[in-house]
N, C-alpha and C positions, 0 to 999 in steps of 0.2 A: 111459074111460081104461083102458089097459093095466092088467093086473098081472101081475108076473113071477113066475116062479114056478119052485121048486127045481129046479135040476139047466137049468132051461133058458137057453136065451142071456136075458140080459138085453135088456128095450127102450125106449127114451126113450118116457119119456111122451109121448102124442099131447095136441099143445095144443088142446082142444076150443073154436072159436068158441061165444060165446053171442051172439053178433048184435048185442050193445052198445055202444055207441060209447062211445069213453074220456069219461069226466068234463072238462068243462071247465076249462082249465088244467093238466090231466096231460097229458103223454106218452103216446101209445101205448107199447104193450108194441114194442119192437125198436128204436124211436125213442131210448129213453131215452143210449143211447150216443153217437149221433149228437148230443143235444141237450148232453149232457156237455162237447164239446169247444168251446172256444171258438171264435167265429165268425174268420173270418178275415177284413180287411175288402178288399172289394173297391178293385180298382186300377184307376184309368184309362188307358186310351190305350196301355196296356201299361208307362208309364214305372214302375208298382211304388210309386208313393211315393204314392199318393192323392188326392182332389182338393187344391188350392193355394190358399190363402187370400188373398185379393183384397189388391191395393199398395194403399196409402191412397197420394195425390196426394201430392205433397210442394207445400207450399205456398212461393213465392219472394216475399220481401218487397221490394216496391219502392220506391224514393224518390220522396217529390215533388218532381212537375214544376215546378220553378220559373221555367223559360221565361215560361210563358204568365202567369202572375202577376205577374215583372216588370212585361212586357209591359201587363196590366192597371192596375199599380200608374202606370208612367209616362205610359200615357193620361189618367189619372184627375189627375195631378198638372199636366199640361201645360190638358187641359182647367181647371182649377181657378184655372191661372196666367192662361188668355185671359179668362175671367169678371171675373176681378181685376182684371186690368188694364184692363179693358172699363168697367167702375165705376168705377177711379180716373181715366181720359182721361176720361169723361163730367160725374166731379164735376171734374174739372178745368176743361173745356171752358165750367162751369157759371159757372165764377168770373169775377168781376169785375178785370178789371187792376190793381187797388190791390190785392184778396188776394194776385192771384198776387206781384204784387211785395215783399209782406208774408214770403210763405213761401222768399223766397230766402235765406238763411244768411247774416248780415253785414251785409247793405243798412242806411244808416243813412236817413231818411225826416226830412228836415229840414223836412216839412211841419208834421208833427206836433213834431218835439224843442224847433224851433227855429225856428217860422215868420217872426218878425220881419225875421230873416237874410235871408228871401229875397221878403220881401211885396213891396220895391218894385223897381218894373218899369220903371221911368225911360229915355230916354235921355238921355245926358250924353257931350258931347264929352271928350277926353283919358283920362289911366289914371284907374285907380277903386282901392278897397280894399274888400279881400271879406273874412269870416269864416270863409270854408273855402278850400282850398286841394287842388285848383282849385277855384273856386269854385261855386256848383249856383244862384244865384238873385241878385239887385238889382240894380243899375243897370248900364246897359250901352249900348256906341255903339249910333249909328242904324245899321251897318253890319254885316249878319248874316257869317259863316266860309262859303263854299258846303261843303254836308253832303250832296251827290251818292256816299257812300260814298268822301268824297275819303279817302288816307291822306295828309300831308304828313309830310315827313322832316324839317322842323325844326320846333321852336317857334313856336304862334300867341297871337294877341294873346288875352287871358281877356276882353275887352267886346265883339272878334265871335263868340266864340265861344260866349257867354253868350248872345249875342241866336241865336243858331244853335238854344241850349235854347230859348230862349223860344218858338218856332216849333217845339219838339217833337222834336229832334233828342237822339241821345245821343252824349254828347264820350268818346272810349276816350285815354287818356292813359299814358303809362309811363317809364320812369325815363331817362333817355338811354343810360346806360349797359348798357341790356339786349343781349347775344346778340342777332346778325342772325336769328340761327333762328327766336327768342321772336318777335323783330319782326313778322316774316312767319307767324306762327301767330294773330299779335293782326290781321294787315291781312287775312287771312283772314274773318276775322268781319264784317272794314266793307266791305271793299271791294265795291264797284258795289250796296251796299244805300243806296237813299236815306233821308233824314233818319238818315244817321251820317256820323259825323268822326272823323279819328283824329292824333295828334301826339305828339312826344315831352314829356315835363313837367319842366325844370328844378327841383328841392329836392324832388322827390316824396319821401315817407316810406314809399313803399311800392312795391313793382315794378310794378305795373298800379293804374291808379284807372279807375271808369270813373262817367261822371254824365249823370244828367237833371235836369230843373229840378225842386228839391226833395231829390235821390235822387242818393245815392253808395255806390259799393263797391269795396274796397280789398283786393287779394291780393294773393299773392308770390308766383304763378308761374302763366305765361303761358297752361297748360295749365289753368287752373280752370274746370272745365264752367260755374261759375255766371257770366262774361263773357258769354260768348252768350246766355243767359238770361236776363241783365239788359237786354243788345241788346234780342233779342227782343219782352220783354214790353212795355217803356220807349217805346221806338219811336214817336212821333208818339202816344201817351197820354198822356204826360206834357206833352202841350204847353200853355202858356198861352194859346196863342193859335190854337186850331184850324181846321184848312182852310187853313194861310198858308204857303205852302212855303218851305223855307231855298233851294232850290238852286236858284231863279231871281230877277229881280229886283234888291234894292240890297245886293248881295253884294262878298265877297271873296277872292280864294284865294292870297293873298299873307302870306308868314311872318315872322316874328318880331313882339316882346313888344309893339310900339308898338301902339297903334290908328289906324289910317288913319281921314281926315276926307274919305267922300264925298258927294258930292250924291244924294240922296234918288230911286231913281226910282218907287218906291212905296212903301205905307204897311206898315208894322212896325217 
């Protein structure tokens, strides 16, 4: 190192190297100022503001699709309905004619209530006297009502029209006084069905009756699904006398109350 000395110019000390590398964690000696000043922090892209911290997504909540769920819900219900009904036509199909005729709503079954009424099977010339009205069972001319699905527009005689049941036939009857409308909503039913008949009914107590041998049912309006159902099921099951048809043979197709007296062309 220098030393100055009186009188002469003064001279900065000379900083002697000792070849020592700074202590780990210090500064160099000329460094220490530079390390003083806070760092400045680098800028991107020249925009000056830094890097930019990432958008988080924004998340959209959606509703559910209810389309295809309907859609599922009303296959599942239709399927559900074919299976059902599938079951029910099959036990139906299964049943005996007397059930089905049991499950029709109203039918009275004068087999069972009242069999006496209708045990005898007679024939007997002239009128007769019945316990129902029209009557579903007992004696009756040797002369059946032809039941080719006839309709007649007046009143027939109750003893061929009885023997018409006894051969399995169903009688559709109705008040005289019904609507032409009704009228032809009830001939609808018989017409050109064999083993059925159809007439108007003097004192009826009801606007439709309808009967087989044993079996009646009685409604008030024209439009009752359970008519043709009674049709239907009744229909040459109910007969007494099966394989014997009404609408050929010792027939009649002539109207009013009396009973005509004819000769016999065969056996019923």
């Amino acid at each position: 190192m220098s030393i100055s000395t009186p009188g002469g110019p003064q001279r900065r000390p000379t900083v002697v190297s000792t070849g020592k590398k700074p202590a780990a964690g210090r500064p160099a000696a000329g460094a220490k100022a530079a390390s003083d000043k806070p760092a400045t922090p680098q800028r991107s892209g020249g925009g000056g503001k830094g890097p930019r911290k990432p958008i988080a997504p924004v998340k959209v909540s959606q509703g559910r699709s209810w389309g295809p769920i309907a859609l599922f819900v009303a296959v599942g219900v239709l399927a559900t309905s074919i299976i059902g009904y599938g079951a029910w036509a099959a036990i139906k199909g299964s049943q005996s004619w007397q059930d089905k005729a049991a499950d029709i709503q109203g039918i009275v079954n004068f087999r069972q209530t009242d069999p006496e009424s209708i045990s005898n099977q007679e024939h007997r010339a002239g009128k007769q006297e019945y316990k129902q009205s029209p009557p579903v069972g007992g004696p009756h001319n040797n002369t059946w009502q032809r039941c080719l699905g006839d309709v007649y527009d007046a009143p027939i005689a109750n003893e061929h029209a009885l023997h018409s049941l006894e051969h399995g036939a169903v009688w559709l009857t109705y008040r005289p006084d019904l609507p032409a409308a009704d009228v032809e909503k009830l001939a609808s039913v018989i017409r050109g069905n064999d083993f059925m008949l159809m007439s108007p009914y003097e004192g009826l107590d009801s606007a439709v009756s309808i009967q087989a041998w044993g079996y009646q049912l009685k409604v008030d309006s024209a439009d009752d699904p359970r008519i043709k159902e009674f049709a239907t099921v009744l229909a040459q099951n109910a007969s007494m006398e099966p394989g014997v048809p009404c609408s050929s043979g010792n027939y009649t197709t002539g109207t009013g109350t009396e009973p005509r007296e004819l000769q016999p062309s065969m056996g019923g």
